[in-house]
N, C-alpha and C positions, 0 to 999 in steps of 0.2 A: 749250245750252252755257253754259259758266260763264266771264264775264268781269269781268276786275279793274275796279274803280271805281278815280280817282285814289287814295285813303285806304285802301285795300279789302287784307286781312293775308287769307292763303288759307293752307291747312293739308292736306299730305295725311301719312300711314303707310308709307314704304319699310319694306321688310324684304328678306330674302336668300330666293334661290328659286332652283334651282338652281344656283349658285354667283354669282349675280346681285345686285345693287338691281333692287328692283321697287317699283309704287305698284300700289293699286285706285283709283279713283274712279268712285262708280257714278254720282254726278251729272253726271263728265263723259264718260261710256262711255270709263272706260279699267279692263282687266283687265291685272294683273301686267306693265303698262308699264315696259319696262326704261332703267335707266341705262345709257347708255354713251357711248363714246369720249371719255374724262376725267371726264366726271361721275360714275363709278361711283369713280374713284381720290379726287376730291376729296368723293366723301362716304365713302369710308373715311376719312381725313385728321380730317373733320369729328365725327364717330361715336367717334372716340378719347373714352374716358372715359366712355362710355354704357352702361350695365350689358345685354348682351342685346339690343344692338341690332340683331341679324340675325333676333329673334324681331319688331324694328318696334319704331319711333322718330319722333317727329313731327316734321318740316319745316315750319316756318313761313316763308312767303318774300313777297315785297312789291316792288310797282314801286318803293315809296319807303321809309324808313328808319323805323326801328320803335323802341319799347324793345327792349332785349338784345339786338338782330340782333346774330349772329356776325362775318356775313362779309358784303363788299358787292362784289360782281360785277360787271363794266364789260363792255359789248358789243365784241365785236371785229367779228365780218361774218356774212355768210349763207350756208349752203352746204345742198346738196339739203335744200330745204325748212325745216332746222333753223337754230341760231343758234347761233355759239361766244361763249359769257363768259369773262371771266381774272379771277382773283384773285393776287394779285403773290405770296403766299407756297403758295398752295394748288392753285396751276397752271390749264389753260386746259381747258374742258370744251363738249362740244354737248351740245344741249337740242333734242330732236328736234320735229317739227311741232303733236306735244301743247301743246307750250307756246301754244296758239294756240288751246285749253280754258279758259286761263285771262286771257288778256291780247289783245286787239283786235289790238294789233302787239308787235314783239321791245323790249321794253322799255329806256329807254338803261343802267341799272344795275337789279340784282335783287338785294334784301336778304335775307339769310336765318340762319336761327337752327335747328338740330338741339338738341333736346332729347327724356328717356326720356318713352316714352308712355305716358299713365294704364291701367293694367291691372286 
């Protein structure tokens, strides 16, 4: 399993799949792991301006705060298994038990930055 270090900037590939956000990660056994219930709306939001980004887009994201992070995400609570974050303009999003591939526990804020993916 793949866990975040305090300093530790983690990167995956969403792209659209069946009418979806999805990610791979094969280091962290996830196939076409889906976005959803907010997540998938506030990385439409995010994606604005991305040439092609349903062909995949990289996600940079972070317990802690980065050059160029976009957006910074505040914990709100725990629901089956997953974790909801709010962003005040970009609306409130769960983050399902995956997130637990990459970070020990539900992080108190997550940084993140979408830009187009080297091709």
């Amino acid at each position: 399993m793949l866990r975040d270090a305090m300093n530790c900037m983690l990167a995956i590939h969403p792209y659209r799949h069946e009418g979806m956000w999805v990610f791979d990660d094969e280091r962290a056994g996830l196939v076409q792991e889906p976005f959803v219930s907010g997540a998938d709306v506030i990385l439409d939001k995010m994606v604005v301006g991305i040439p092609d980004a349903e062909l995949g887009f990289t996600l940079v994201f972070s317990a802690n705060p980065f050059p160029g992070f976009q957006a910074e995400f505040a914990w709100v609570r725990e629901e089956h298994g997953g974790n909801w974050y709010r962003h005040e303009q970009l609306g409130e999003g769960w983050l399902c038990p995956a997130l637990f591939r990459y970070f020990d526990s539900a992080p108190a804020r997550i940084y993140a930055q979408c830009k187009p993916r080297g091709r």
